[in-house]
Each structure stands twice: as C-alpha cells, then as structure tokens.
N, C-alpha and C positions, 0 to 999 in steps of 0.2 A: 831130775837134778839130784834126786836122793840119793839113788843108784849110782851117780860119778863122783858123788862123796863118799859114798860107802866103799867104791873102788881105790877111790882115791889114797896113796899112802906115802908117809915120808919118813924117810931114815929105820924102813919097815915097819913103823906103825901107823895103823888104820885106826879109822872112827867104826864104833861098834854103828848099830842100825837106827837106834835111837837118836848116838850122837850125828850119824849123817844127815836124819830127817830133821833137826835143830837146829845145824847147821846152813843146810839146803833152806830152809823155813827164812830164816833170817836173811839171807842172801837173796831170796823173792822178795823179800818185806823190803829189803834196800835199793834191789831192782828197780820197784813200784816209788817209791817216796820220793829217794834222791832225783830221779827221772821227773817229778810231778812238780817239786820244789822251783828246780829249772824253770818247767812249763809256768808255773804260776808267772816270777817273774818276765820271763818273756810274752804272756799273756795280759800282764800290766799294761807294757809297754804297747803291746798290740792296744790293747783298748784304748788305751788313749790317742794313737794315731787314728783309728777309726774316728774318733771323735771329731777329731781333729780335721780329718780329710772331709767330715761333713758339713762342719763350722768353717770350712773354707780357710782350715788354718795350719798351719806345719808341726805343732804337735814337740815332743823330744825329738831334737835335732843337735844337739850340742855335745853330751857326753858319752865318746864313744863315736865310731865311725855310723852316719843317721840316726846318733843318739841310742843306739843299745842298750849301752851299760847304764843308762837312767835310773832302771830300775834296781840296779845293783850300787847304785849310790845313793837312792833313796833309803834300803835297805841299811847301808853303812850312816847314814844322818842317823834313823831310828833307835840303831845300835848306841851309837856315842851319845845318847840326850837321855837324859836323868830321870831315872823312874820314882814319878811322883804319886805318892797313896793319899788321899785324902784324910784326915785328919780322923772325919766322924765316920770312915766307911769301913766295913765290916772287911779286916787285913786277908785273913784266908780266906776267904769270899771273893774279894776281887781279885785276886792273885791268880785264884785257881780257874776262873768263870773265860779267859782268854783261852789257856790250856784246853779246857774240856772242846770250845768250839774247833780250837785246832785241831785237836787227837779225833773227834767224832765226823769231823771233813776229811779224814786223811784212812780211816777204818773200813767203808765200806769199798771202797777201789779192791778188799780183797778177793771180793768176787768176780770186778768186771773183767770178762775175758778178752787178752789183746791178738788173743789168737786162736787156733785150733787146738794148739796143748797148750795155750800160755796165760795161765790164772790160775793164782794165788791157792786157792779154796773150790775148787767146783763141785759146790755142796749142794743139794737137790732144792733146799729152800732158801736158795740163792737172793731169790726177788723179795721176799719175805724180810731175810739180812738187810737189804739196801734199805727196805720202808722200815724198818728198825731204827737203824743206822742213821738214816734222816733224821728221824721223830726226835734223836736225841741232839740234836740242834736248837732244840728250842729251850734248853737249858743252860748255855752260855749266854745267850741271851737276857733270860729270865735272871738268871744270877747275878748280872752286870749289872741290869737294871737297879737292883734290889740291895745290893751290895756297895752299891755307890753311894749312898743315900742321900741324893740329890734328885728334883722333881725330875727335871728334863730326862734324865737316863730312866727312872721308873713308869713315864707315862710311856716311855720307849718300850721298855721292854714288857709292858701290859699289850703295846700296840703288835710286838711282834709276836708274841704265845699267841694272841687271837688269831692273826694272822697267818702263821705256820701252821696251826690247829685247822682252820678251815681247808686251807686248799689241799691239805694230807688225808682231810674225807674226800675229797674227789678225785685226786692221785689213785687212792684205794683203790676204787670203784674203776678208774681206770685200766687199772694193773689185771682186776680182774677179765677181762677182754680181752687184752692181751693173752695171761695164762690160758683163757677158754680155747684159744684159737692154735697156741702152741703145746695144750698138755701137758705142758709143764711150770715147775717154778724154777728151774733148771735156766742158770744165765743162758749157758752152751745151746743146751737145747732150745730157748725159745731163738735162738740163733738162727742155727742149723733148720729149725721148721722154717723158717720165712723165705730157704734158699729155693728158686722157683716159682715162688708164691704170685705173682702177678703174671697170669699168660704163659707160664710155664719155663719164662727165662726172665723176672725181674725179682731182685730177693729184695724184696723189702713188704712187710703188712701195713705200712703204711700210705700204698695205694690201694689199698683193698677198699672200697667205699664205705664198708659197712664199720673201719679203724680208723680213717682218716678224719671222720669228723673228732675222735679220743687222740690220736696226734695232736691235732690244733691243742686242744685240752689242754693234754698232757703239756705242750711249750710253754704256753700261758700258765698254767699253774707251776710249773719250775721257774719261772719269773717270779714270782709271787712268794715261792717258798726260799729264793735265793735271795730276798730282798731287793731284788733289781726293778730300777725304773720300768712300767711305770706304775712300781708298786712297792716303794722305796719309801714306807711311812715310819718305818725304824728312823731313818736316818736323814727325815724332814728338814733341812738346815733352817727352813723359814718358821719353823714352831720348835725345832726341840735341838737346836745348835749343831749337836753333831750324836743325839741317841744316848744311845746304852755307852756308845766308846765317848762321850764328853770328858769325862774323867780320866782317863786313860793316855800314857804316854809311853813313849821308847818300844822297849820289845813285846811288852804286853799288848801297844793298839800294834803292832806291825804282826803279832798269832794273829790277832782279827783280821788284820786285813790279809794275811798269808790262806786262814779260813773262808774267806767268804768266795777267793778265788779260786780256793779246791776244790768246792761245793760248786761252783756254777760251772766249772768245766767237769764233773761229778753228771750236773744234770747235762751236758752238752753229751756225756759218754751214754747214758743213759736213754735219751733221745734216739741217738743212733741207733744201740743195742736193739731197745723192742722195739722201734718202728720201720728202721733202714737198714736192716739185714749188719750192725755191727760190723765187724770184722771180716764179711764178705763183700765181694765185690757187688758195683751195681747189679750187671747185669749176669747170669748164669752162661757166661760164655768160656771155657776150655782156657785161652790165652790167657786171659785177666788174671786166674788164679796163681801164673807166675809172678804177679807182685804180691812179696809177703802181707798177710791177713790187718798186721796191725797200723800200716802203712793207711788202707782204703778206712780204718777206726778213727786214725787221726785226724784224715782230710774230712771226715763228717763229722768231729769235735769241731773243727777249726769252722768249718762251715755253719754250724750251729752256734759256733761264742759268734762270730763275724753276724749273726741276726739278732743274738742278742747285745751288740755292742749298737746294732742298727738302731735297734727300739729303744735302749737309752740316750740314743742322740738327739733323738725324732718325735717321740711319744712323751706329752706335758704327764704330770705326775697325778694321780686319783685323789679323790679325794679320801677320806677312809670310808664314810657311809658307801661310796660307789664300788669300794674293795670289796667290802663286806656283803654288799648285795652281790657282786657276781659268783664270789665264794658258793653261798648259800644259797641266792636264790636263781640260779645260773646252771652255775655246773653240776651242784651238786643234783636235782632231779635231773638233769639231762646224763649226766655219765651214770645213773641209776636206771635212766630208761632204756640207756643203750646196754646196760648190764642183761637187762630181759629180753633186748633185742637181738643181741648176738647170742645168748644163749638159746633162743628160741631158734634163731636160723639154723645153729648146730646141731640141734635134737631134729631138724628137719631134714638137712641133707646128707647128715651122719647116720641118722639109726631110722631116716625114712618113718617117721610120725605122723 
C-alpha cells in the first residue's frame, strides 16, 4: 500500500516516502477499525438472536427488516441520554477509564493477520504485542472501579484485576506451546506452520493431540478474560447491579460496551489464528485456496462468537471461589505441565535426544 501512495500523484505532485508510509499506515488503521466498529454492532445483534433462538424466543425483530438496525438504534438512544458524572467521583478518572478500555480492545487487531499480505504490523513478536495488549485491559477496569467511588463498582473492579490477572498466567503458558511448535512469535508464521499439520492435508494445531487439550484452555480462559458467562463476576447483576459501568451513562457505557465486544471477537480471531490454521483454509487442498484468505478467518470468528454466544445462554454463572480455583488451581499446573510436555516431545523428535 505504501508503494501505490508513493506512486500515487495529483496535479503532479507526490507524497515523498515518508509521507506515503503515513499515509498507507492510517488507511490500514481505518481499513481495520471502521470494518470492526460494523462487526461489533452486528455482532450485538447476533448475540442476542442466539439468545434468543435458545430461550425459544425471537429476539430483535422489530427495527429494521428482522430487526437489524437494533443495534444502531440502541447506539443512537446511548448517543442522545445525558452523561451523568457522579458527584464524589474522581472526573478525569472516569472519563478516561471508558476510553482506555476501548482504544486497548481496538490496538491489538494491529497484528492479526486477515490474509497472506494483509496485516497491519507483521512484526516478529507479534504474539508477545496481543499478551500485552490484553494485559492492558485490566485497567479500564481497575479505574472505573475506583474512579466511581461507589461500593458496587470497586468490589467489581477488585473482582475483575483478580480475575483477568489469573487466567493471563495460564494464557501465557499457553501461547508458549503454541510458539514451541510454530517457531515462532511471528502472527503469519505460526499461521503458515499449521498449514498441513494434521496428516499432511489438515491446517490447523489444534488437532494435534498433544494442543488440543491448550485449545480447550485457551477457549475457556478467553471466556474468563472477556468477562463472558460463565465467568461474568464483573458484572453480577444479583450482588453488584451492574459493576464497574453502574455509574456510567450515554457514550461512556456504550465505549464499554463497544470494548468488551472487540475483545471477544479479538479472542474469537485469536482462537482461530493459533489453533485453526487462521486465514487458511480447512483442509490443504489446491481448490479451496481460491476463496480469499480472510473470508475462511471470518467464518471461524463467526464460528467461535456462535459457541460463545452458546455458553452464555446455557452455562449458570461460577461462583467466584469456583473461578478462582480453576484459574489457579486448574490450569495454571496443567498448561505448566504441558509446557514440559511438548517441549519434551520437540527435543525428542526434533534433535532425536
């Protein structure tokens, strides 16, 4: 893209090299976002028909040809209602605490690859970026909580730092299996490794037996880390009203709620990526690869939010002690054993030990 900016000329003048990488840069950045922005809404609306198809109910059906636009008239209510600050709460603190979760849901996409040349950034510690990138989610949180200075939203936002803090040690531990087996931290390339990987024509490491039990993991803890049912202690309405966003009205709760569905279709991309071959197709077969890459990315986002829209409709909610122990005393030795475990098979069938 840099290169057709840099070409590019009008009324004979050009963008020097600088200004077409700046230019090119921004125009990726708005590729990704405006695109996402979309998805979110229409992934509202998805979620609640799931809901709804499982509660034996119909769901938005009213605005908009089978209720579509719902979500774009929710969006427009949130718009027009009056942003209320609390009196005792700390003013640029909660102001900003919406912000930071939006812009930190919306930064790591700069990596994930939608195609063969098509990502933002592909930068060699790609994977490294996204567990960054995550980690800094827990301080929109933290802030709102703290910032509001009301019980309900502080014991919220105590319940989510612990929370996001545990299952991002077993994420780690995770990721590291993954990289073991792909060589890299390289988005593209732990891509590209998986293509063949099962039997020599299925791309995906998450049939490999010795990964599939870190898939499960990995689902289960991006539930966990997304605040999704059935580990939605943030936003317990039966002890703490409505969390960290109690306080919160108009555009400030609509970033949170615009955040929290970046980040779960974030972890739905992410799933894909290291476990289901990403942007490749199923199977390693010649035909397939004439449907563009980001196409077969989408339908295993879509596949991925469609199980976790399942698990919130279906799965009763933890308690916190029961969170906290599968955190800790769950995953975290188990995706520690398996860290030795596949590092062990690779020094065996790699270097013959």
């Amino acid at each position: 893209m840099t290169e057709w900016f840099a070409s590019f000329s009008l009324f004979g003048y050009s963008l020097t090299e600088g200004g077409a990488w700046f230019v090119a840069t921004i125009a990726g950045i708005l590729l990704i976002a405006l695109p996402l922005m979309l998805a979110v809404a229409m992934i509202i609306y998805a979620d609640r028909k799931i809901w709804a198809a499982i509660a034996l109910r119909r769901g938005p059906n009213v605005v908009g040809p089978f209720g579509l636009l719902q979500s774009f008239a929710d969006g427009l209510k949130v718009f027009l209602q009056e942003t209320i600050i609390p009196s005792a709460a700390n003013r640029g603190l909660f102001l900003i605490a919406p912000i930071i979760t939006f812009t930190v849901a919306l930064i790591a996409w700069a990596v994930i690859p939608f195609g063969e040349n098509m990502v933002l950034a592909n930068i060699n510690v790609g994977l490294l970026y996204v567990l960054a990138a995550s980690s800094l989610g827990v301080y929109g949180i933290v802030i709102a909580g703290w910032a509001s200075n009301s019980k309900y939203p502080f014991y919220s936002a105590l319940r989510g730092a612990a929370q996001m803090v545990s299952y991002e040690v077993s994420i780690g531990f995770v990721l590291l299996s993954v990289v073991m087996f792909a060589g890299s931290f390289n988005m593209q390339t732990i891509i590209t490794e998986q293509q063949g990987h099962i039997f020599g024509f299925i791309n995906a490491f998450g049939l490999n037996p010795l990964l599939f039990p870190m898939a499960v993991v990995f689902f289960i803890s991006a539930l966990a880390e997304t605040a999704r049912a059935p580990f939605d202690l943030t936003e317990a309405e039966s002890e703490l009203v409505a969390g960290y966003q109690t306080e919160y009205s108009s555009m400030s709760f609509a970033l949170y709620w615009l955040g929290e569905y970046a980040n779960v279709i974030l972890m739905c991309a992410l799933n894909a990526v290291l476990f289901w071959g990403g942007w490749l197709p199923p199977v390693d077969w010649a035909p397939l690869y004439v449907v563009p890459g980001i196409f077969w990315l989408f339908l295993k986002i879509l596949i991925f939010f469609f199980i976790f829209s399942w698990v919130k409709a279906t799965v009763p909610r933890y308690r916190y002690d029961q969170l906290m122990r599968l955190g800790w005393k769950v995953f975290l030795p188990l995706s520690l054993f398996w860290v030795v475990l596949v590092s062990g098979y690779l020094m065996l069938t790699r270097y013959g030990i």
